[in-house]
Every structure is written in structure tokens, then in C-alpha cells.
C-alpha positions in Angstrom: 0.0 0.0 0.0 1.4 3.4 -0.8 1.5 6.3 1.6 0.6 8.7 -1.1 -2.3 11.1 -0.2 -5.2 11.1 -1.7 -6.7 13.9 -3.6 -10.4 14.1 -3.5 -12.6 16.7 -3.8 -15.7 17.9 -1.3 -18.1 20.1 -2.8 -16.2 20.6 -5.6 -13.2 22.0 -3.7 -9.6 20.2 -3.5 -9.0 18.5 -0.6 -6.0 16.0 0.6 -6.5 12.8 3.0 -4.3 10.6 4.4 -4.2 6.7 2.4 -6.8 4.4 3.8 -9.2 7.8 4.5 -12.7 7.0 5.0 -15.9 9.1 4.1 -16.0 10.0 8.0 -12.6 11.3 7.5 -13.7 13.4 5.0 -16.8 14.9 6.6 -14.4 15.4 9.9 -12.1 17.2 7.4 -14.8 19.4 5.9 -16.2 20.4 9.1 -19.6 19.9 8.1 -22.7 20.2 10.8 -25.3 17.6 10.8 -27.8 17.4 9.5 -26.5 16.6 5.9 -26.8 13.4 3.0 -22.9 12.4 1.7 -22.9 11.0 -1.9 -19.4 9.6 -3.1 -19.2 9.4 -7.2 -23.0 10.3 -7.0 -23.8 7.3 -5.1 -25.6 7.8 -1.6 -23.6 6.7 1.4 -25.9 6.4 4.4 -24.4 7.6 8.0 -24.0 4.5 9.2 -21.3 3.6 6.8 -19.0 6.8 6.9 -16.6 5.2 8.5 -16.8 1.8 6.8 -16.4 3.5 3.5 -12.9 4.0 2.0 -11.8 6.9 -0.5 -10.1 6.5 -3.6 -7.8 9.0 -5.3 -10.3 11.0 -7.4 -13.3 10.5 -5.5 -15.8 13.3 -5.0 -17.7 13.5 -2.5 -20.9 16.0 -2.0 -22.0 17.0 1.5 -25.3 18.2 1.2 -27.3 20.1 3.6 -31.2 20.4 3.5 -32.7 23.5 2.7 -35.7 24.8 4.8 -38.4 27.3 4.0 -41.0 27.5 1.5 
């Protein structure tokens, strides 16, 4: 396994995590407050896998919060 970091980006903005990150990682990184929906590569990851879900170099990720009002 290479100690490389990863390059992913979070909402579209350039971020580096260690090898072996995991989409917990990332939201940790981003400093993100709940509540929010995480997609990786378009793909819904729910919160009770964040930290079972490994990045790869290249992935992006989306941390979307919900919008209120009407």
C-alpha cells in the first residue's frame, strides 16, 4: 500500500486525506454540521457507513445540507 495522499474533492473543492481515509474522514475534514446526505461518485452513502467506506484518489464527494423554508 502506498503512503501517497489522496486527492479528492468535497463540494467541488480540492482537498488531501491521508491513504486508507474514509468518508467519516472526509466529513471530519470538511467540518460539516449535521444534519447533511454524503454522496461519493454520485452514489448515496448512508451515516452508518461513513466510517466503513474507504476513499479512492479521485473520488468526490458532495455534503449536502437540507434547505428549509417554502
Amino acid at each position: 500500500m502506498s503512503d501517497t495522499p489522496l486527492q479528492v474533492l468535497i463540494n467541488q473543492a480540492p482537498h488531501t486525506l491521508a491513504q486508507g481515509a474514509t468518508l467519516a474522514d472526509a466529513v471530519a475534514q470538511a467540518g460539516i454540521q449535521p444534519p447533511f446526505a454524503a454522496a461519493v461518485n454520485l452514489q448515496f452513502v448512508p451515516r452508518s457507513q461513513y466510517a466503513q467506506h474507504a476513499l479512492a484518489n479521485h473520488d468526490k464527494i458532495e455534503l449536502i445540507s437540507p434547505i428549509t423554508g417554502g
